[in-house]
C-alpha positions, 0 to 999 in steps of 0.5 A: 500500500502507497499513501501519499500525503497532501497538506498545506502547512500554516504561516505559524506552525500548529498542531495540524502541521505536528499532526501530519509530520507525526503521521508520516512517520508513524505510518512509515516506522509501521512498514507502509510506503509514504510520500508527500506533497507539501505547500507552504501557505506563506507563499500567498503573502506575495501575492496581490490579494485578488490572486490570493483568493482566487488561488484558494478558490481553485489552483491551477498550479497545484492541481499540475504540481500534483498531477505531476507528483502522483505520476511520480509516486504513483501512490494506492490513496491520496490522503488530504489534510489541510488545503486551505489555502494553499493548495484549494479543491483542485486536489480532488480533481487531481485524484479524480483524474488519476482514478486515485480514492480520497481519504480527507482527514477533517482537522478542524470545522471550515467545511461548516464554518467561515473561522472553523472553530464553531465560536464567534465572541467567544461563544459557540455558534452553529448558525453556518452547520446545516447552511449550504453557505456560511451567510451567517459568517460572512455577516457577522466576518467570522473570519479575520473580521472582514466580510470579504475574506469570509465570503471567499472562505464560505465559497472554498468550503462549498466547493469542497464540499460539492466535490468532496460529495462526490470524490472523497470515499472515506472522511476522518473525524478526529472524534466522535463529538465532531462527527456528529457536528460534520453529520449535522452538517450535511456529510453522509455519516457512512462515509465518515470514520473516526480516528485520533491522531497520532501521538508519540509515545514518549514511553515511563522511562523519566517520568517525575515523581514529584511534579509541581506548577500548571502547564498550558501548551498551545496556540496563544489565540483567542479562542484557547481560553486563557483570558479566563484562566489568568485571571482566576490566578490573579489572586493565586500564588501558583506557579504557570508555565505558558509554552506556544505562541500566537497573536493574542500574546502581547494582550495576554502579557498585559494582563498576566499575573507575575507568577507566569513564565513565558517560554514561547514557541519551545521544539518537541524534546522541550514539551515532553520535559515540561510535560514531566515536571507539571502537576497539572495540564490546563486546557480553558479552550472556548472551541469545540477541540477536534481533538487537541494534541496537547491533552493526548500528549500530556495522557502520554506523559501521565500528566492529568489534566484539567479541562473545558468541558466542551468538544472532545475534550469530554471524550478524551478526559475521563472526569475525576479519573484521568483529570477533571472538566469545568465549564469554559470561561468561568474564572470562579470555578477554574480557581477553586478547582485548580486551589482544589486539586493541587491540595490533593497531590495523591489525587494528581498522581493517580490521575496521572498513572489513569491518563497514562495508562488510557493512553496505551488503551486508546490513543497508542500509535500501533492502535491508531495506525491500525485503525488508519489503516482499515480505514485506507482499505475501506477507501479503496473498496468503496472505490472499486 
């Protein structure tokens, strides 16, 4: 079997672009013949912004660079992840013309919504799921705040989805909780199989026994959550490390109590070491998580974890067993959940050993590639 790969990476490196590196090399170590093809979305900058859009309505340029690489590869599967904007639907065509079957993996929510997080002032919002178009969101400039940008994001989404209709064999959720939002939405739930990421696993060997301060690893945006947990340490003397970056930092800087260190973007080898002197991994995001890396890594590392009780999150943390789950945005209970918890260090180590312990039953990656792998099979049947 031979996959080959498609993603657009991001201008500021996330978790999709950790995720598809992560897989690579999984399904490689698993014996499984891969290759790529990789855009760099920070090539549009130099472009005008007319051709900019256009480009991510439909590229000519990647749809011929593709053909040319699966000419090359002459792979079983093409795999899609990221698209936007870099490389637009032109993908699906590719694949079409090379009688190739689709599997897309849906990182987050832009088939269904202009920003892709369900979230607009930091609520949730649904009001684009079950809208053939995201009027709704080119209202309301969902996306950067400009109804321009929003109008050539719903109009990607809906060339996708058209398409995808028809091209794509099997669609992969990253969790249960965002299948039923991606049913609701209007994909034929038959066609969508649900598959974690994959995590490494960073094995018991190092694994503190005294383990102090809270962690938070991610994407320094709005809607991870952090104006709620900062100011619920206001009033405490706990220590927090924040690992990420992003454009809402220089504003949480401002408003952070002096008890937090700032590390910004660290490489892997760093997280894991963090990840194995915390006592606690907090996660306050308002969005409905596909399935966030960072809660899986921290499992990896027998790190427990407190979280919003939204979105995977609820499926990925087992409530006052492997960590605990709050309401998002609700600085009060944050606080005294946080004070609550790191009174009771005996309950955080066996959080920990739970979560780890969860980790090799579920999220392992000899378990995850299997399951991937059923899933390439199922797609190629589909397409016969």
């Amino acid at each position: 079997m031979r996959i080959l790969i498609v993603h657009s990476r991001y201008r500021q490196r996330g978790g999709e672009d950790a995720a598809v590196e992560s897989e690579i090399a999984a399904l490689s170590a698993a014996g499984i013949e891969v290759a790529d093809f990789i855009a760099e979305n920070d090539a549009l900058t130099h472009k005008p912004l007319i051709a900019a859009g256009l480009h991510a309505l439909w590229s000519v340029d990647a749809l011929r660079r593709l053909q040319d690489r699966i000419a090359d590869t002459k792979p079983d599967i093409l795999h899609v992840h990221n698209t936007f904007p870099g490389l637009s639907a032109s993908v699906y065509r590719a694949a079409r013309n090379a009688k190739l079957p689709i599997v897309q993996t849906l990182h987050n929510f832009r088939l269904l919504c202009a920003n892709g997080l369900l979230l607009r002032d930091a609520q949730p919002c649904m009001l684009c799921v079950a809208s053939p178009i995201a009027w709704q969101g080119i209202r309301h400039g969902c996306y950067r705040e400009s109804r321009a940008a929003s109008a050539a994001v719903a109009m990607q989404a809906v060339i996708h989805r058209k398409l995808g209709a028809s091209h794509v064999a099997r669609y992969i959720a990253l969790s249960d909780s965002s299948r039923e939002i991606f049913v609701a939405g209007g994909l034929p739930p038959a066609r969508i199989a649900v598959k974690p990421n994959i995590i490494p696993d960073p094995g018991d060997a190092g694994l503190a026994e005294t383990r102090q301060g809270l962690l938070f690893v991610g994407r320094l945006s709005q809607e991870k959550g952090l104006d709620a947990l900062l100011a619920a340490l206001q009033p405490l003397d706990i220590p927090l490390t924040i690992a990420g970056s992003g454009p809402a930092e220089a504003a949480l800087r401002r408003k952070a109590p002096a008890n937090v260190r700032w590390l910004g973007a660290v490489p892997p080898v760093e997280i894991s070491r963090l990840m194995r002197q915390a006592a606690l991994l907090v996660f306050p995001s308002l969005a409905f998580e596909n399935y966030p890396m960072a809660l899986a890594e921290a499992m990896a590392h027998g790190l427990p974890v407190l979280a919003s009780n939204r979105g995977a999150m609820r499926e990925m943390v087992q409530h006052d067993r492997t960590g605990w789950l709050v309401a998002p945005g609700d600085a009060a209970q944050w606080r005294q959940t946080i004070v609550d918890l790191l009174a009771r260090p005996e309950s955080l180590a066996a959080a920990g050993r739970a979560a780890r312990a969860d980790y090799l039953a579920r999220f392992a990656p000899s378990r995850v590639i299997a399951r991937q792998v059923e899933i390439y099979r199922s797609a190629m049947e589909a397409a016969v």
